[in-house]
C-alpha positions in Angstrom: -4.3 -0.8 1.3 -1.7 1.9 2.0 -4.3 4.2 2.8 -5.8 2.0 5.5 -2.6 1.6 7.0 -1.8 4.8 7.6 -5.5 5.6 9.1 -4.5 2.2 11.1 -1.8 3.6 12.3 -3.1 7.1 13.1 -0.1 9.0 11.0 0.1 12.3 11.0 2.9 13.6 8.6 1.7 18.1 8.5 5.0 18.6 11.0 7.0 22.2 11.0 10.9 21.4 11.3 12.8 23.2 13.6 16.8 23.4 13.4 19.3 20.7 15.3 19.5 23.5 17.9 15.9 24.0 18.9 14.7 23.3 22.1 11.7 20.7 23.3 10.4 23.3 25.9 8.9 21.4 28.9 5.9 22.6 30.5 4.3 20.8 33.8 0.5 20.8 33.4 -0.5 18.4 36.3 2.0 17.2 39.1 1.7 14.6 41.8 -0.4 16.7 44.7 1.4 16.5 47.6 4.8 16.2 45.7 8.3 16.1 48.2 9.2 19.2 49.6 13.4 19.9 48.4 15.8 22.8 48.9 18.7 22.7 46.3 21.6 24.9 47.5 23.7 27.0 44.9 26.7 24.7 43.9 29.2 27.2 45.8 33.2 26.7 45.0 35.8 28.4 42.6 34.2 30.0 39.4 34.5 28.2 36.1 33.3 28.3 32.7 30.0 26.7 31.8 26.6 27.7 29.8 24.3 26.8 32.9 25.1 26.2 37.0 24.3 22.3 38.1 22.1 23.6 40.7 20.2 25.2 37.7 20.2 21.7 35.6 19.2 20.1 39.1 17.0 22.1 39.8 14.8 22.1 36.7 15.2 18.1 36.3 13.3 17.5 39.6 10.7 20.2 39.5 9.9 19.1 35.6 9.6 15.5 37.1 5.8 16.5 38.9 7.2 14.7 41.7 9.3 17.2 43.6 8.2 21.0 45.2 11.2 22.8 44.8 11.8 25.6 47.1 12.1 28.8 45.6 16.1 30.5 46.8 14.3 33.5 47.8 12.9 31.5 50.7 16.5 30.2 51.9 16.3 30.8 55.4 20.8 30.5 55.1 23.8 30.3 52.8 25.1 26.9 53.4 27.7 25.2 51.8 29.0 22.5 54.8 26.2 20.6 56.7 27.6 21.4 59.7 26.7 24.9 59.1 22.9 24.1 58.9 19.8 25.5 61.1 17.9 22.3 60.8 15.1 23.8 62.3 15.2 26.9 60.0 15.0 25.2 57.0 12.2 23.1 58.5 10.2 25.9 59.1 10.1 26.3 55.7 8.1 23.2 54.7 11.8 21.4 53.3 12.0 18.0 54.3 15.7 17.2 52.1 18.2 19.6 51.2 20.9 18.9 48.2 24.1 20.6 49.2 27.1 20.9 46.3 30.6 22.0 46.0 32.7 22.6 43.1 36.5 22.8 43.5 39.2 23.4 40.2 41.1 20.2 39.5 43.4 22.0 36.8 43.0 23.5 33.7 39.0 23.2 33.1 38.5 19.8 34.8 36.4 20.1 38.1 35.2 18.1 41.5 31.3 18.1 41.8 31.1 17.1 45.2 27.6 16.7 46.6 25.5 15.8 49.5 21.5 15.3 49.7 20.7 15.7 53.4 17.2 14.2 55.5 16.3 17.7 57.2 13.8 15.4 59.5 16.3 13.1 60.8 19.4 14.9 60.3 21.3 12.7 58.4 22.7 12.6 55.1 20.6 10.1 52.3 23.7 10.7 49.7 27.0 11.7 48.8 29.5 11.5 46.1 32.0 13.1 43.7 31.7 13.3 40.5 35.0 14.7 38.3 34.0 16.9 35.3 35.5 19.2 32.3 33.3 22.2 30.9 31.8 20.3 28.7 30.1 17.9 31.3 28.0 20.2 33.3 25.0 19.2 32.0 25.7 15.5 31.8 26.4 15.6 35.5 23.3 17.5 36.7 21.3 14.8 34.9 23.3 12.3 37.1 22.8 13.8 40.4 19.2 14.7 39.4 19.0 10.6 39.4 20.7 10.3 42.1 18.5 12.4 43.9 15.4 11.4 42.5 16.1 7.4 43.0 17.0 8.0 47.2 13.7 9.8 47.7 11.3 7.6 45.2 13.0 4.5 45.0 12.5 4.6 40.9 15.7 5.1 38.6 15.8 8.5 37.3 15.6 9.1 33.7 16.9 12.7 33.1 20.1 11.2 31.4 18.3 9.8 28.9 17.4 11.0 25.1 14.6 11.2 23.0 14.3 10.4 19.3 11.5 12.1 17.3 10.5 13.4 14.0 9.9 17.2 13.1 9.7 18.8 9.8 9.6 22.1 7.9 7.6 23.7 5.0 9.4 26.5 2.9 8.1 28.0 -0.5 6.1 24.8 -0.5 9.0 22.1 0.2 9.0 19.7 3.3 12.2 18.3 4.5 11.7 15.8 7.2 14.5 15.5 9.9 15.0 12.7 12.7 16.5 14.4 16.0 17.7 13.2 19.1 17.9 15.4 21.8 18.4 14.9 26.0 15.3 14.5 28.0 14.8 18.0 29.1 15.0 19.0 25.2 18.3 20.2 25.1 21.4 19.1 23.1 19.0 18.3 20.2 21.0 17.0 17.0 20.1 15.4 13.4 20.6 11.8 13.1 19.1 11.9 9.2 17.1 14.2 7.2 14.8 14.1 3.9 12.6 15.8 1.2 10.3 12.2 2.1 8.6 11.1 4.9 10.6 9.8 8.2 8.9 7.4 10.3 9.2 5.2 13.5 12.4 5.6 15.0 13.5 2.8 17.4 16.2 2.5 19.7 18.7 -0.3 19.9 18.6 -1.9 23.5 22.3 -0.4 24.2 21.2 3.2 22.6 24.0 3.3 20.4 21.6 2.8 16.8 18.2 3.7 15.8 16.6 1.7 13.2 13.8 4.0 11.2 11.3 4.2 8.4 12.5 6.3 5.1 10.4 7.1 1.9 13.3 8.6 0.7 13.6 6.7 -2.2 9.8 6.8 -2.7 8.6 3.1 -1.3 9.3 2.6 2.0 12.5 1.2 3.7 14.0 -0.2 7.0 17.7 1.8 8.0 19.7 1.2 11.0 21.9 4.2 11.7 24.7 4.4 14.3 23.9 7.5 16.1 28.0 8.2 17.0 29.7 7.0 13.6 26.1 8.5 11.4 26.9 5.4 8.7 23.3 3.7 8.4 22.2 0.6 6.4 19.5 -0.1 4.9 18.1 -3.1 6.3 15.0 -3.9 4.5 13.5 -2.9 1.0 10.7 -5.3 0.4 7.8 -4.6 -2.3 5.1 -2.8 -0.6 5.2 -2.0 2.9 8.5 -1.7 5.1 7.4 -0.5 8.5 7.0 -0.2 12.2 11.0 -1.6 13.4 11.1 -3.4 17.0 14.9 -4.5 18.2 14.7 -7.3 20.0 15.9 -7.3 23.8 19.3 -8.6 22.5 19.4 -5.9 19.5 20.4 -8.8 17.0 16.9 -8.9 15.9 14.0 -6.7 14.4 10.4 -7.1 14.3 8.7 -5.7 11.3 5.7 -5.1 9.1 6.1 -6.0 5.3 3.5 -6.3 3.3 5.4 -8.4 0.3 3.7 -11.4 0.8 0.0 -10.0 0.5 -1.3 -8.1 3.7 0.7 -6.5 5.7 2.1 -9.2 8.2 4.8 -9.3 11.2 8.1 -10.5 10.3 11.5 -11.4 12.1 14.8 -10.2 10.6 17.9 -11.3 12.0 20.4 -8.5 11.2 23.5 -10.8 11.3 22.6 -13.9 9.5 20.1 -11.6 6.8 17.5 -14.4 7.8 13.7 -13.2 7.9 11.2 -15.3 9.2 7.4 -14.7 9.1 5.4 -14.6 11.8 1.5 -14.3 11.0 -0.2 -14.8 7.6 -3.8 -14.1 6.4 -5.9 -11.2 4.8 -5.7 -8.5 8.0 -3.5 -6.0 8.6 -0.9 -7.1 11.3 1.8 -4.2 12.0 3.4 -2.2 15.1 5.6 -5.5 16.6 7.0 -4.7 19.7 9.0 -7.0 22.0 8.4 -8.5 25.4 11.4 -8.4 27.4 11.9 -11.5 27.7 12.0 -11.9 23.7 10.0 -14.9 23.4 6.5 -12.8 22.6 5.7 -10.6 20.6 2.8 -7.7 21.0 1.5 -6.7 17.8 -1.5 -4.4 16.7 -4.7 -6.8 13.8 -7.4 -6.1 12.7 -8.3 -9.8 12.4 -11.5 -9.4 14.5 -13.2 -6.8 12.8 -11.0 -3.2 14.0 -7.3 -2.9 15.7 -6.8 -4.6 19.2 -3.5 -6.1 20.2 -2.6 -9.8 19.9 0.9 -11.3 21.3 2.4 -14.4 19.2 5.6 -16.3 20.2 8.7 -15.6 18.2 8.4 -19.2 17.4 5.0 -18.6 15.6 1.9 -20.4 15.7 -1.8 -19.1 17.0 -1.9 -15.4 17.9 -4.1 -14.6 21.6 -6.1 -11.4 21.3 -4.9 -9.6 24.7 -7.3 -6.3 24.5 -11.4 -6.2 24.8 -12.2 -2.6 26.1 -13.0 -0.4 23.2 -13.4 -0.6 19.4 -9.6 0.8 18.9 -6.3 -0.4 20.6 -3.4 -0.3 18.7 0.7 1.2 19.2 1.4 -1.2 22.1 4.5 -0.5 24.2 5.6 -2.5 26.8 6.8 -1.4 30.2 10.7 -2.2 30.8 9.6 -4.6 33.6 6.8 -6.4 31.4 3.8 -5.7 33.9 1.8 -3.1 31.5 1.1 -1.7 28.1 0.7 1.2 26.8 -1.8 1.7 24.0 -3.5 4.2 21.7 -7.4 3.5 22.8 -10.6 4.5 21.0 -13.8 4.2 23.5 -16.1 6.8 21.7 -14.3 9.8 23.3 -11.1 10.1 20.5 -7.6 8.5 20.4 -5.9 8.5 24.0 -3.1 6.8 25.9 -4.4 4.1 27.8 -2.3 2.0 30.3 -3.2 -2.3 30.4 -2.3 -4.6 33.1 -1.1 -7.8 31.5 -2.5 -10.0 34.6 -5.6 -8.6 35.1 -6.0 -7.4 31.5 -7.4 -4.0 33.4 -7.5 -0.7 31.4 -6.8 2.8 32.0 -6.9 6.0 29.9 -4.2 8.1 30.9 -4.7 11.3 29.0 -6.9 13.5 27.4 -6.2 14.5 23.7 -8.6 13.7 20.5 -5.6 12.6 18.8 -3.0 11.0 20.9 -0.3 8.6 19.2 2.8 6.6 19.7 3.3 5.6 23.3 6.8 5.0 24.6 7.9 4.1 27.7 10.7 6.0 29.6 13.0 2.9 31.0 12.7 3.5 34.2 8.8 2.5 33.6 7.5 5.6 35.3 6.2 7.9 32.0 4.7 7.5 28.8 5.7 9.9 26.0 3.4 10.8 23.4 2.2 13.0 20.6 -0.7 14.7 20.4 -1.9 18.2 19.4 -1.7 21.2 21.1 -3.3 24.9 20.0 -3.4 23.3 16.1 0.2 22.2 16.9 2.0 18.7 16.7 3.6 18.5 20.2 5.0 15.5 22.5 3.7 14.9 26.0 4.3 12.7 28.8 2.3 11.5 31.3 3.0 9.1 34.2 2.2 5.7 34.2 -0.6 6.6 37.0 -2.1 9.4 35.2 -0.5 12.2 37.8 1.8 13.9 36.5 1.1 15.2 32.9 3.7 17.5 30.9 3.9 19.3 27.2 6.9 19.0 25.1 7.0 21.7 22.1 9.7 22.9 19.8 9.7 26.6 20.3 8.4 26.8 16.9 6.9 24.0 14.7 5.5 20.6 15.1 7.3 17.3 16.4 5.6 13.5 16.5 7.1 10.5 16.2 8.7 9.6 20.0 11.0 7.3 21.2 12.4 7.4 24.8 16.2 5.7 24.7 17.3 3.1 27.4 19.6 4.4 29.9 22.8 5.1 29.0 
């Protein structure tokens, strides 16, 4: 039974660790054709102390989004610092249709004013403006929040470069594995280790308000739910049934996880209420029910059976009763992650050509396959709905990709030495 849930599940556990300091290096493989044309001007004001410029962090952000053509400054056709220093047609001639402007002035001691200005080079007017106050330390925080800025005014989606990522990576020395859980920002830097183990480390899960991640732990051999605070580090163990403890889902509220526990026969979906200790079974029978995951309004549940013969996804109301088989196309769907907005699922898919990332429509119950791996696992969302995170396999390595949620824009995230599976994309901050 164990066995077959782990092939259910597609697990892959061979990972290489790398330290809390590595880096998820971010390569873009496939961006948006066409993508918007965007100068970003050197941050210009008094000097101060800091590991990387904002027009650096900016800069990166928007050009690792797929969606942006970032000019290169050798092409600068002027210094500018004030827009009423501009040569609008100049900078047009280049092919730049919005120009990000920033200044930096010393507030005292190492506090700072990040002023900034994102400027329509067509209609020559400014799109945004603000000021952003800042110590050292926050240089990085705030190029993430003027990259979202920026990248909301010209697509109209939320940007998500001030979010994190939770995964799993591991090492193997003289023969001994540790397994580590990692967060880490969502260009890869800032990575830091929520929990590590000699045993295996699986699923982690956000809370809705980012501040806990709930997790699988073989640390004491059988499997076991823990929810960790991810500032304090004290974590609970939440459930330590007989059997099979897996696959944790917080509910839109975060008062509430779906699970899988197997203690009552075959593995079946269950609701814990993490307040009153009160678990409540949802489905019962001889298949293999696992991977809950919420809809946002938290009255259904989406969960991966193989009740008709090989994984597809069924959706059941937290208030039980019959389960409604949602996918048809293919012999495999399972992992089902649900868009922030509710319209879509993501899916690992099986059609004769390997495991891939598929995208459903939940009216029209239409399907696509959004990437191209053999082996591609664990979908999750960003939460601005507009990429997928992944893991798949890259040069006989364990990597993460992402891939937008219409198949355009395709990236690679690897440690800069090892393996890493196991994604979760947080909720904003």
């Amino acid at each position: 039974m164990k066995t077959l849930v782990r092939v259910f599940a597609l697990s892959v556990f061979l990972f290489i660790w790398q330290s809390a300091h590595a880096v998820l290096e971010i390569e873009i493989t496939q961006g948006v054709e066409g993508a918007l044309p965007i100068a970003i001007a050197v941050f210009a004001g008094e000097t101060y102390t800091a590991p990387e410029a904002i027009e650096t962090i900016v800069r990166n952000d928007l050009a690792r989004s797929g969606f942006f053509d970032v000019l290169d400054k050798q092409r600068f056709p002027q210094v500018v610092v004030n827009p009423s220093q501009l040569d609008f047609k100049a900078w047009r001639d280049t092919g730049v249709e919005s120009l990000l402007l920033g200044k930096i002035t010393q507030a005292g001691g190492d506090q700072y004013r990040i002023e900034f200005q994102l400027i329509d080079l067509i209609r020559k007017k400014r799109l945004l403006g603000n000021v952003i106050p800042a110590g050292t330390k926050d240089v990085r925080k705030v190029g993430h929040k003027i990259s979202d800025l920026v990248f909301e005014s010209l697509t109209g989606i939320r940007g998500a470069f001030s979010t994190r990522v939770a995964y799993v990576s591991t090492i193997n020395r003289g023969g001994i594995k540790k397994y580590v859980l990692q967060i880490a920002d969502a260009d890869g830097y800032n990575a830091r280790t929520i929990f590590s183990s000699s045993k295996q480390i699986l699923s982690p899960a956000w809370s809705p308000d980012g501040s806990r991640l709930a997790y699988v732990s073989f640390e004491s051999d059988n499997s076991a739910i823990y929810v960790q605070d991810i500032i304090q580090g004290t974590r609970a163990k939440v459930s330590a049934k007989s059997g099979i403890n897996s696959a944790p889902s917080w509910s839109p509220d975060g008062r509430r996880l779906a699970l899988t526990l197997s203690a009552g026969g075959s593995p079946d979906i269950y609701i814990l209420d993490l307040g009153a200790k009160n678990l409540k079974r949802l489905t019962s029978g001889s298949a293999i029910d696992t991977e809950p995951s919420w809809m946002p309004d938290g009255k259904t549940l989406l969960f991966t059976s193989d009740r008709s013969g090989g994984p597809q996804i069924y959706q059941v109301s937290v208030n039980g009763g019959k389960a409604q088989r949602l996918t048809f196309d293919g012999k495999y769907n399972a992992a089902a992650d649900i868009s922030p907005d509710g319209r879509f699922i993501a899916l690992v898919n099986n059609s004769g050509n390997g495991f891939r990332i598929a995208i459903m429509d939940m009216q029209s119950k239409a399907m696509r396959v959004i990437s191209n791996g053999n082996l591609d696992e664990g979908p999750s969302f960003a939460p601005n709905g507009s990429m997928i995170m992944y893991a798949t396999a890259d040069q006989g390595r364990g990597v993460l990709a992402a891939v937008s949620a219409d198949g355009r824009v395709k990236q690679k995230l690897r440690l800069t030495e090892g393996d890493v599976r196991e994604p979760s994309w947080s909720p904003f901050r």
